[in-house]
C-alpha positions as CSV (number, residue, x, y, z in Angstrom):
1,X,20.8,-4.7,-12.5
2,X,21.3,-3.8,-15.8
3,X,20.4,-0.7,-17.8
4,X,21.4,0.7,-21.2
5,X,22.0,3.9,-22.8
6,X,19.6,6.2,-24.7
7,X,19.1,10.3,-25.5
8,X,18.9,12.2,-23.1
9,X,15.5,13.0,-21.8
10,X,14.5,9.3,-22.9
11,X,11.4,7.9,-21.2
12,X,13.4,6.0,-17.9
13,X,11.7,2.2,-17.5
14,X,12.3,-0.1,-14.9
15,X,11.8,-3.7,-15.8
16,X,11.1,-6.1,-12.8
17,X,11.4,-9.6,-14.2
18,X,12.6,-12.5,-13.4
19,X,12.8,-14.5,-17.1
20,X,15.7,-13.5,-19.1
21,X,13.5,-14.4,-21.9
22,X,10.8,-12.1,-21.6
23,X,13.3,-9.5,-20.0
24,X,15.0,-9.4,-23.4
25,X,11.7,-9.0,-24.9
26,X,11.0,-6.2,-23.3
27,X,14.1,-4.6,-23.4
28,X,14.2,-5.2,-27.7
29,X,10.8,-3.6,-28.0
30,X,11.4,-0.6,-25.0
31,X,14.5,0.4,-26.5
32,X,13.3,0.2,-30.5
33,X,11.1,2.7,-28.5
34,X,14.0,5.4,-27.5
35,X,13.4,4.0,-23.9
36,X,16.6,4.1,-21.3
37,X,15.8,0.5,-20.2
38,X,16.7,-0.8,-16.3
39,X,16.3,-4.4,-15.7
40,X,16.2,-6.1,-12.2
41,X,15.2,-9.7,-11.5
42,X,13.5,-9.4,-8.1
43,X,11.3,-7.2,-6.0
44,X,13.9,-6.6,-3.6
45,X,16.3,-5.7,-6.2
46,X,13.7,-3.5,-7.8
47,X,13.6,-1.7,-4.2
48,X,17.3,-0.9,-4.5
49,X,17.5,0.2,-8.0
50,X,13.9,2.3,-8.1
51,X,15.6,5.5,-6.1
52,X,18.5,5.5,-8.6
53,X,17.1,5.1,-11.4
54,X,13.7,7.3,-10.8
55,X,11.7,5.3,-13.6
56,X,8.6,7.3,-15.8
57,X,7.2,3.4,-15.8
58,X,8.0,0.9,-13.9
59,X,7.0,-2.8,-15.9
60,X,6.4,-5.4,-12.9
61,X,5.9,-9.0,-13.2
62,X,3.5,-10.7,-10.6
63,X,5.2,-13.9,-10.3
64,X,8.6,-13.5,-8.6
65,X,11.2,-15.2,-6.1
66,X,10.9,-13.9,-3.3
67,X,8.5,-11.0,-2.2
68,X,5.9,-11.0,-5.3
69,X,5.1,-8.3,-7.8
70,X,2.1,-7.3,-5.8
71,X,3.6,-6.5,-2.8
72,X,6.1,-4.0,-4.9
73,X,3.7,-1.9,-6.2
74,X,2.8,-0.6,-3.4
75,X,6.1,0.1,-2.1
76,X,7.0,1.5,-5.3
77,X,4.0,3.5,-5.3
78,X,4.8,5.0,-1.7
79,X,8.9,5.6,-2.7
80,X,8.0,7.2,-5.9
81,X,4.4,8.3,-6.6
82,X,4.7,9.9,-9.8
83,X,6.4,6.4,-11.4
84,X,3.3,5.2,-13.6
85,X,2.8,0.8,-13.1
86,X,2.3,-1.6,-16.0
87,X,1.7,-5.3,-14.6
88,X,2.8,-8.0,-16.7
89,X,2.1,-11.5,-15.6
90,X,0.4,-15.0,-17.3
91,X,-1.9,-15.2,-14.4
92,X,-5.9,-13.7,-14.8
93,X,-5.9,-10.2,-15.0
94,X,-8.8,-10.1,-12.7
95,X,-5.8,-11.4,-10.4
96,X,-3.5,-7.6,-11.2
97,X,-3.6,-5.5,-8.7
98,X,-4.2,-1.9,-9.7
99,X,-2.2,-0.3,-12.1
100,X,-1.8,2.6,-15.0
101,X,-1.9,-0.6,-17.5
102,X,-1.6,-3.5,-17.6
103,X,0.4,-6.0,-20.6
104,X,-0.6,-9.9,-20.3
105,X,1.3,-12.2,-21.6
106,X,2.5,-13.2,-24.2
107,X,2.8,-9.6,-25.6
108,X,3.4,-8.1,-28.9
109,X,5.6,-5.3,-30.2
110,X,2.4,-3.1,-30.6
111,X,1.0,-3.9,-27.5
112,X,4.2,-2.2,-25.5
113,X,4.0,0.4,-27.7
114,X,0.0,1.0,-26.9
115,X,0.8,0.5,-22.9
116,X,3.4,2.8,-23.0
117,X,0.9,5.5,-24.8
118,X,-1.4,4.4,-22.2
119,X,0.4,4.9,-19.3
120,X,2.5,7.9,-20.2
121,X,-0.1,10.0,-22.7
122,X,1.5,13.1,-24.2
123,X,5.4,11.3,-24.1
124,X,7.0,11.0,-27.3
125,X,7.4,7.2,-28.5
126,X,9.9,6.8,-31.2
């Protein structure tokens, strides 16, 4: 797990993602946003980081090792109900389960931006 530092009252993200790549991505586009930025790799990491770091948004990929993206969000859901999801995946987004947004990839700067406005209406984005 990995997080980073940001003002205080910052928007709180978890990140559940398995490719460092598109982790990064995220992270460089979430932060240019004044985000505080938590990044896990698996589901079941996710489920021992989400207490702890009692995200605004939780960004979940569909495709991980292990237990899946779309057997999170319930549990997520259930632990921390007023955590807003974003689902992030290559697959058909017919195939997303249901969620505050959703950001296919591949995804643009803007695009995080606009999901995070989506998801979280009324919080400032730097």
């Amino acid at each position: 797990m990995s997080d980073t530092g940001a003002a205080p009252g910052a928007m709180r993200v978890l990140v559940v993602e398995d490719s460092e790549e598109q982790a990064a991505l995220l992270r460089k586009h979430l932060e240019r946003a004044g985000c505080l930025v938590t990044i896990v790799e698996t589901a079941e990491e996710a489920i021992a980081a989400y207490r702890a770091a009692a995200p605004d948004l939780a960004i979940i990929d569909l495709v991980l090792p292990g237990m899946g993206g779309a057997e999170l969000v319930p549990m997520l859901r259930a632990g921390l109900p007023q955590c807003k999801i974003v689902i992030t995946s290559v697959l058909d987004t017919a195939d997303f389960p249901a969620a505050d947004a959703i950001l296919p990839k591949p995804f643009t700067g803007a695009e995080v931006l606009a999901v995070l406005d989506k998801a979280l209406p009324g919080r400032r984005i730097s």
